[in-house]
C-alpha positions as CSV (number, residue, x, y, z in Angstrom):
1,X,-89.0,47.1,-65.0
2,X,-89.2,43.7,-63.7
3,X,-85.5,43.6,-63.3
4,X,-84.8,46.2,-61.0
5,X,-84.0,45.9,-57.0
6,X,-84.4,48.5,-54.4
7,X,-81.3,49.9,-52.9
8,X,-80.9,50.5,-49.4
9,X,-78.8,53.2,-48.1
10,X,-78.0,52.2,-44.5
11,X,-76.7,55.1,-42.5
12,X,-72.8,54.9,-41.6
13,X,-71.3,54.1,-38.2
14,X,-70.7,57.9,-37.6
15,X,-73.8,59.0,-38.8
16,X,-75.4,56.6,-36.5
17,X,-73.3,57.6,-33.3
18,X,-74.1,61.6,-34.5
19,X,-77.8,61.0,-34.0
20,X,-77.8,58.8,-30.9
21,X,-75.2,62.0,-29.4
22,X,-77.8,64.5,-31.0
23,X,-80.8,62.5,-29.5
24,X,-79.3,62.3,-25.7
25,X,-78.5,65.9,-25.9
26,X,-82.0,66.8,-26.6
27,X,-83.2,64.5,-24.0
28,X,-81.0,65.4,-20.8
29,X,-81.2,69.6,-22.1
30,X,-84.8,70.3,-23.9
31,X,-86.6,67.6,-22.4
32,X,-89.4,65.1,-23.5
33,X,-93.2,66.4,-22.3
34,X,-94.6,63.6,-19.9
35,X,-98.6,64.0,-19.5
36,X,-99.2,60.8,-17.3
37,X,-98.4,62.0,-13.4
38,X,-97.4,58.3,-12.7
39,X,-94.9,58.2,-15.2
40,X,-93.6,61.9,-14.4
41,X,-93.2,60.1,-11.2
42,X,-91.4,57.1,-12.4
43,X,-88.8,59.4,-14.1
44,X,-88.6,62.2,-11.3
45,X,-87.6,58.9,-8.5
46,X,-84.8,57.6,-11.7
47,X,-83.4,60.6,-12.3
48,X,-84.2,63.0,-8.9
49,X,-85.6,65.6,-10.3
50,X,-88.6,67.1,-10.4
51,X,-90.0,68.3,-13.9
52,X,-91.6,71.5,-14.2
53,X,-94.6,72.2,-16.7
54,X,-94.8,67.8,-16.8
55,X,-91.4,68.1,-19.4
56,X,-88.9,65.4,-17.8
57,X,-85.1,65.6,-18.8
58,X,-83.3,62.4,-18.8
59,X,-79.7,62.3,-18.2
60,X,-77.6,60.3,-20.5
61,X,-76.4,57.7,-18.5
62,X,-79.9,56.8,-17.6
63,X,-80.9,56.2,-21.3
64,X,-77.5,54.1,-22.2
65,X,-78.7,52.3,-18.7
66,X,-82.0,51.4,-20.4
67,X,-80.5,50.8,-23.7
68,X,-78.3,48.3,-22.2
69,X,-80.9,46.5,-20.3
70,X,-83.2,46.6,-23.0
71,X,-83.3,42.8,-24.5
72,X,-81.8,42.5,-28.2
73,X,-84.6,40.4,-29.8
């Protein structure tokens, strides 16, 4: 018992890439609820539109955008 080391199974590069794809798809089609009316704002002046019933959809090359600026540490 004392012997034994937990393995990690790290995702592969494709796998990876298939969730992020999956991930911006939901975002720029379905949409992420938004509650607070200043950050509704925030996102309706980044991306030009207007969100009905508070859900915001965010285009794809707006999250790469922030995932680029983003620091890496």
């Amino acid at each position: 018992m004392f012997g034994l080391k937990p393995q990690i199974k790290v995702m592969t590069r494709e796998q990876v890439q298939k969730v992020h794809n999956d991930a911006l798809f939901i975002l720029d089609k379905t949409g992420v609820m938004v509650d607070d009316q200043d950050a509704r704002h925030l996102f309706e002046k980044a991306t030009g539109k207007a969100g009905k019933d508070h859900r915001i959809r965010i285009p794809k090359d707006l999250v790469n955008w922030a995932i680029d600026a983003a620091p890496t540490e």
